[in-house]
DOPAPA-929017 format. One record per residue (C-alpha): residue in three letters; z, x, y. Coordinates in nm, 2 decimals, always signed. Layout:
BEGIN
<site><res>Ala</res><pz>Z</pz><px>X</px><py>Y</py></site>
...
END
This chain:
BEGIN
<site><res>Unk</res><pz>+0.10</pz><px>+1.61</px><py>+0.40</py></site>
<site><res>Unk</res><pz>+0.37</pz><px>+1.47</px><py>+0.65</py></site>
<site><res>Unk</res><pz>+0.41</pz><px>+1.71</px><py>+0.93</py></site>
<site><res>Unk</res><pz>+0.70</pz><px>+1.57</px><py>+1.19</py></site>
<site><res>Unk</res><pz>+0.70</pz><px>+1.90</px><py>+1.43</py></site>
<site><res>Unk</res><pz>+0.67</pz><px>+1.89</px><py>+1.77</py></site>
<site><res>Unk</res><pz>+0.30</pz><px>+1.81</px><py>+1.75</py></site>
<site><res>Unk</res><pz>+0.30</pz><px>+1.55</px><py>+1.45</py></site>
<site><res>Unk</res><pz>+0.03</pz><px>+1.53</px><py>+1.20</py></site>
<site><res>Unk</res><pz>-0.08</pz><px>+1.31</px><py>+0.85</py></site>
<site><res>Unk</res><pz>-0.31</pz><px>+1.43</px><py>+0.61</py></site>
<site><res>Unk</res><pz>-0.33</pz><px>+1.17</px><py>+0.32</py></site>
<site><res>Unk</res><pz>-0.54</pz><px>+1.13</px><py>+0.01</py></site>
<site><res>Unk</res><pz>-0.52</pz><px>+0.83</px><py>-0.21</py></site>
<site><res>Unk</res><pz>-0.67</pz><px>+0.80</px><py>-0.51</py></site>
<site><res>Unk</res><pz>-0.62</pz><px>+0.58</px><py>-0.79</py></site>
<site><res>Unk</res><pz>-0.75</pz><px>+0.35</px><py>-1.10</py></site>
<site><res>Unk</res><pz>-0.68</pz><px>+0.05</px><py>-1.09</py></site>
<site><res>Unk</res><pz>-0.33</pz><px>-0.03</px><py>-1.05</py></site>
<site><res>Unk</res><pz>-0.10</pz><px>-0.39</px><py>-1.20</py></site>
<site><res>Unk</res><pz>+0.12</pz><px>-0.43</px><py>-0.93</py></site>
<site><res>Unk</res><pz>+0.41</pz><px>-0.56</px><py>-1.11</py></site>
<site><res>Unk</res><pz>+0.41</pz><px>-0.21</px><py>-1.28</py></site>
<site><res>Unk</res><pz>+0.41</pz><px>-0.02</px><py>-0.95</py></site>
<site><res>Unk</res><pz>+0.69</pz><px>-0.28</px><py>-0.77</py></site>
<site><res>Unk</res><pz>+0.89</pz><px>-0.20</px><py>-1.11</py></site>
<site><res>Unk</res><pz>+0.89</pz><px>+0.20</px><py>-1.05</py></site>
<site><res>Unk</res><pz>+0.97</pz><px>+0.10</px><py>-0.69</py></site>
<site><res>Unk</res><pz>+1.24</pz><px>-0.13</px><py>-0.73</py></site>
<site><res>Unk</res><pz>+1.51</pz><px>+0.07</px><py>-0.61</py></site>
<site><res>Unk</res><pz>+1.39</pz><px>+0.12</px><py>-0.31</py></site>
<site><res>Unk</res><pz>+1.40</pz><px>-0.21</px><py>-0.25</py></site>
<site><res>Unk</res><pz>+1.74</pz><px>-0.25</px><py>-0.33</py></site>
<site><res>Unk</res><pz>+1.85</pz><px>-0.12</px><py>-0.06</py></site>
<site><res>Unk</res><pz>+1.61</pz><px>-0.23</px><py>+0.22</py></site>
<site><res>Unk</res><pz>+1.54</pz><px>-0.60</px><py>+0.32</py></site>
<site><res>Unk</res><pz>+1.31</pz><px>-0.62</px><py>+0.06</py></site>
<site><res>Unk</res><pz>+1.52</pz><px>-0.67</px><py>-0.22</py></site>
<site><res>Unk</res><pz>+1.46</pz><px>-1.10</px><py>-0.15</py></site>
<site><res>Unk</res><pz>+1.17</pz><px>-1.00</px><py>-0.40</py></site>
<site><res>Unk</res><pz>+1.20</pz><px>-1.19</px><py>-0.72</py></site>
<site><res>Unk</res><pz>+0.84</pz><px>-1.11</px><py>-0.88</py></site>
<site><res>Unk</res><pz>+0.46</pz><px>-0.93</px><py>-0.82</py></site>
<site><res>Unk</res><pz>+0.18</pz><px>-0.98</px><py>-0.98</py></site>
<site><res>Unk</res><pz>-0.20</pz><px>-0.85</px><py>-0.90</py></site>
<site><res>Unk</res><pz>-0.41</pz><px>-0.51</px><py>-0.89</py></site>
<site><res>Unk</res><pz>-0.50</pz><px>-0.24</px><py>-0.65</py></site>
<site><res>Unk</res><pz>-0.72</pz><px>+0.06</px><py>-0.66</py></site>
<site><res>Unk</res><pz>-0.76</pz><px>+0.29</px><py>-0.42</py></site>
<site><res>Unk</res><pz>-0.96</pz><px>+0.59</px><py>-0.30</py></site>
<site><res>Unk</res><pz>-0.88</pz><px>+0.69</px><py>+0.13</py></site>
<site><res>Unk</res><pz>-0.78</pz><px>+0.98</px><py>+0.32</py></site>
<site><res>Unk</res><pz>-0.61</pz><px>+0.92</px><py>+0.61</py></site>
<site><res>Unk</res><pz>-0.60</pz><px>+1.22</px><py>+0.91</py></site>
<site><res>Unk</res><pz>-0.49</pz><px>+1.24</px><py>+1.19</py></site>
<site><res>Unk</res><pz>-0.19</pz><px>+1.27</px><py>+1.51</py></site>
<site><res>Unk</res><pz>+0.05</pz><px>+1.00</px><py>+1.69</py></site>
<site><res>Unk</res><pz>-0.23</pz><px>+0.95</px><py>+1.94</py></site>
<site><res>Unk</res><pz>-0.57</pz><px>+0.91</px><py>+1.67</py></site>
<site><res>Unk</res><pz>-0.63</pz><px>+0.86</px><py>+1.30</py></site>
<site><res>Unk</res><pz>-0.91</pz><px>+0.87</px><py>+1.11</py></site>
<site><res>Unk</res><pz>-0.95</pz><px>+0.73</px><py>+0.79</py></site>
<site><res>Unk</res><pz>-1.21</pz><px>+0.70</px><py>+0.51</py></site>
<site><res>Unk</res><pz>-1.24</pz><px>+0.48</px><py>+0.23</py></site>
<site><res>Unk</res><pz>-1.09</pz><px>+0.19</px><py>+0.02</py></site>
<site><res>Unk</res><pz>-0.80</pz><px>-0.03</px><py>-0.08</py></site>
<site><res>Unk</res><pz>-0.91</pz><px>-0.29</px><py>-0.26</py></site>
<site><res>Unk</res><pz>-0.61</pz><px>-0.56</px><py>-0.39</py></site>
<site><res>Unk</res><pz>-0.71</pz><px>-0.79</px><py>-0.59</py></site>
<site><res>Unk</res><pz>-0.55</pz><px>-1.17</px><py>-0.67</py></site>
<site><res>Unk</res><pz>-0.21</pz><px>-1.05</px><py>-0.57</py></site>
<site><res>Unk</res><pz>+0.11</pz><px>-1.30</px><py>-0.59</py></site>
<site><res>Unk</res><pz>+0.46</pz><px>-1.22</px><py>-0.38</py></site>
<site><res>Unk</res><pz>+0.74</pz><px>-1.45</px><py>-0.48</py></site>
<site><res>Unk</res><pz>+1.06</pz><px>-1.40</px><py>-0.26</py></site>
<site><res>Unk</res><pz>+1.36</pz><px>-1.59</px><py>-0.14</py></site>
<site><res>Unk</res><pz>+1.20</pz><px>-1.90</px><py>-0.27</py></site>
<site><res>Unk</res><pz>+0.85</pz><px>-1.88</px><py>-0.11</py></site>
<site><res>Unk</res><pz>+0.55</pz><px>-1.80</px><py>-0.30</py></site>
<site><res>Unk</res><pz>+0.21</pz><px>-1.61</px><py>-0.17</py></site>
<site><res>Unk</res><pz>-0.06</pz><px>-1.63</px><py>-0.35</py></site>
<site><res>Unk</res><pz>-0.42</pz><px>-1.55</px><py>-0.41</py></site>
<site><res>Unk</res><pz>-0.42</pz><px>-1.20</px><py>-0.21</py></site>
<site><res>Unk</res><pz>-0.73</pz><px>-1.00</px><py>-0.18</py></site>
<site><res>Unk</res><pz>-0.85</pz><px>-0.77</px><py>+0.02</py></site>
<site><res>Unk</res><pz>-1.25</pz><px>-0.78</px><py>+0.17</py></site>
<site><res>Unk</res><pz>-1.37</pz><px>-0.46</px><py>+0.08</py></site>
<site><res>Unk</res><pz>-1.53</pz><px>-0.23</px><py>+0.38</py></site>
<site><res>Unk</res><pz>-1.64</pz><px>+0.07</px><py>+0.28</py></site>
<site><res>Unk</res><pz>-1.67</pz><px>+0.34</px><py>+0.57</py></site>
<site><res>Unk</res><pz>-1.55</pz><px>+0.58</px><py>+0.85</py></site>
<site><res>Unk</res><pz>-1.29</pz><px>+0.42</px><py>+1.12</py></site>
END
């Protein structure tokens, strides 16, 4: 839950198994169409995730995990490669 009232407020639970990242950029590609993101020519990698976030504009919480896992971003020529995340499992 999103709440942008007067007193703004996120509540947000991920979970997930593990996710190929070229699937999840496909299901998003329209989005990106019409952002500055649409330089993207290819993704490739997992994630998996499990995190709640909670919280105001002034503190969040969160709890939890994402993990990404050999992740590659080609766009507008440039490649990035070998993404991973150092997992850190706790309370912030």
């Amino acid at each position: 839950m999103i709440n942008n009232s007067k007193k703004p407020l996120v509540d947000l639970k991920v979970k997930t198994d593990q996710i190929d990242i070229k699937d999840l950029y496909s299901k998003l590609r329209f989005i990106t169409d019409f952002s500055h993101l649409k330089g993207i020519q290819g993704v490739s990698g997992t994630l998996e995730a499990n995190f709640t976030l909670k919280g105001d504009l002034n503190k969040i919480k969160s709890n939890g995990f994402l993990k990404v896992n050999n992740a590659k971003v080609v766009a507008n020529g440039v490649n990035i490669e070998k993404i991973n995340s150092v997992e850190q499992r706790g309370t912030t």
